[in-house]
N, C-alpha and C positions, 0 to 999 in steps of 0.2 A: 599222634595218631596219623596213620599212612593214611590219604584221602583215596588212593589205590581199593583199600579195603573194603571200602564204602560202597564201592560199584558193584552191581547186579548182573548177572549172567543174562545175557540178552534175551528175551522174550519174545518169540516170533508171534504173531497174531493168529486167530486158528484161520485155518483153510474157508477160503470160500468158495462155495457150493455153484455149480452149473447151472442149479435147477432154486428154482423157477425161472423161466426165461421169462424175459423181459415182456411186456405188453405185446409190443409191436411185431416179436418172431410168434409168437400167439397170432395173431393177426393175420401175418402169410402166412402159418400153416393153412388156417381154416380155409384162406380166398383159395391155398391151392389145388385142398381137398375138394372142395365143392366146385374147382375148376375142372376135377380129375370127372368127378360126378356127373357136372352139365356133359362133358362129352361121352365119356360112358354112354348115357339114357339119348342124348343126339344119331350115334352111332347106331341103339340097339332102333328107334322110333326108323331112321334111314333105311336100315335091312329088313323092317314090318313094312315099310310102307313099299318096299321093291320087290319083296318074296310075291305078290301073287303075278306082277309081272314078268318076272324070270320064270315064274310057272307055267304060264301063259306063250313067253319065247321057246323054251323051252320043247314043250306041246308041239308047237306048229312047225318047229327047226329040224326035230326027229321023223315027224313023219313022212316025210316025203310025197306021199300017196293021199293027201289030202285034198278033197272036193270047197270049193265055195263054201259049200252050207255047215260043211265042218268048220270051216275056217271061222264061220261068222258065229257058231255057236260057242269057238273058243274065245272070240272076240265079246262076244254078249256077257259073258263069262267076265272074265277082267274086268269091263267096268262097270258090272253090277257091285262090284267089290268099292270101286270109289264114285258113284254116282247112284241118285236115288232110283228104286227101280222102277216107279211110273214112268217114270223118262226113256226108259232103254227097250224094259221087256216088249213093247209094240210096234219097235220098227225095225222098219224091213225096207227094202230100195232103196227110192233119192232120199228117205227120212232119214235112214240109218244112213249112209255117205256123209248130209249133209252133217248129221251130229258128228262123224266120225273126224271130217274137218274142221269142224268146232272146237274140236277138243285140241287139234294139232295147234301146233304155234302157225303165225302165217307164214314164216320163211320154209315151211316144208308143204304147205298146199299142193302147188306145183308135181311136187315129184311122186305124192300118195295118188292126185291125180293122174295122172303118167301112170303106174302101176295098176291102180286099182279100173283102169277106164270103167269101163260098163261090166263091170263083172255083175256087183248087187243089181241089177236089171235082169242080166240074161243067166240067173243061177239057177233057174228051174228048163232053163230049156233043155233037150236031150241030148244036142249034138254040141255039147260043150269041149275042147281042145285042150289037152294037156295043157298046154301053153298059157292059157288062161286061167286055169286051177294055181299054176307054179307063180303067173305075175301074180294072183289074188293070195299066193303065200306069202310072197314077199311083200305084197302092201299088207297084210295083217302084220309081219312081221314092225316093219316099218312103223306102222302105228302103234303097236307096242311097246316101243324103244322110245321115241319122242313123244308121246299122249299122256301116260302111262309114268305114275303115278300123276295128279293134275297137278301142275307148275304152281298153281296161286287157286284162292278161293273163287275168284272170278267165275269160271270154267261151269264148279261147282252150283255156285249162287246164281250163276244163271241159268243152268237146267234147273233148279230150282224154283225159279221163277216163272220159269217157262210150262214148266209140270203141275203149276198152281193155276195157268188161265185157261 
């Protein structure tokens, strides 16, 4: 007997499949999808929390022709949006200034000051100067851009605080 005859036509093994992947690429899908996720919902929360201040820059950027008391009514405005309104709706002069500086960071005091000098003093007087309308645009202006939305709780928890005594 030829031992040749004996032998078996080779037998390859069947195919092995793709799928199921492993534990671990399971694993990185998910961290990546839910990584896609967190920024998605990060991103949309960042454009909610600036839309009423680009609303607000906006406003006061177009008009040109804007008085004080407009200025402060757009300003009352915004941050009724992120502060409690006991706190906002009743002030008016050095009250309102001072919160207005409250809310800035302290590396821009200086300069809101400088703009805004005595405008919330003298907004009711008759013989008020372009000049002063246009600085008291650019400091609303200005306070809108660095106040706007509040940087930390801080800000918040203490007109909070402060609206409780």
């Amino acid at each position: 007997m030829d031992p040749l005859a004996q032998l078996q036509d080779i037998q390859l093994p069947e195919k092995i499949h793709n799928y199921p992947f492993a534990l671990g690429w399971w694993i990185i899908a998910v961290i990546c999808i839910a990584l896609v996720i967190f920024i998605i919902f990060k991103i949309i929360n960042y454009k909610k929390a600036r839309q009423v201040q680009q609303q607000a820059i906006t406003q006061i950027s177009s008009n040109s022709s804007m008085d004080i008391a407009d200025c402060v009514a757009v300003l009352k405005w915004a941050a009724l949006q992120y502060f409690p309104r006991e706190r906002i709706a009743n002030l008016y002069g050095d009250k309102l200034q001072a919160f207005l500086l409250d809310t800035l960071p302290e590396s821009t005091h200086e300069k809101f000051k400088t703009l805004s000098n005595d405008s919330l003093k003298t907004m009711y007087q008759k013989d008020l100067s372009e000049s002063d309308n246009i600085s008291f645009q650019q400091a609303s202006a200005y306070w809108l851009k660095h106040a706007l939305p509040p940087k930390s709780n801080r800000v918040v928890n203490q007109t909070l605080t402060e609206s409780k005594l």
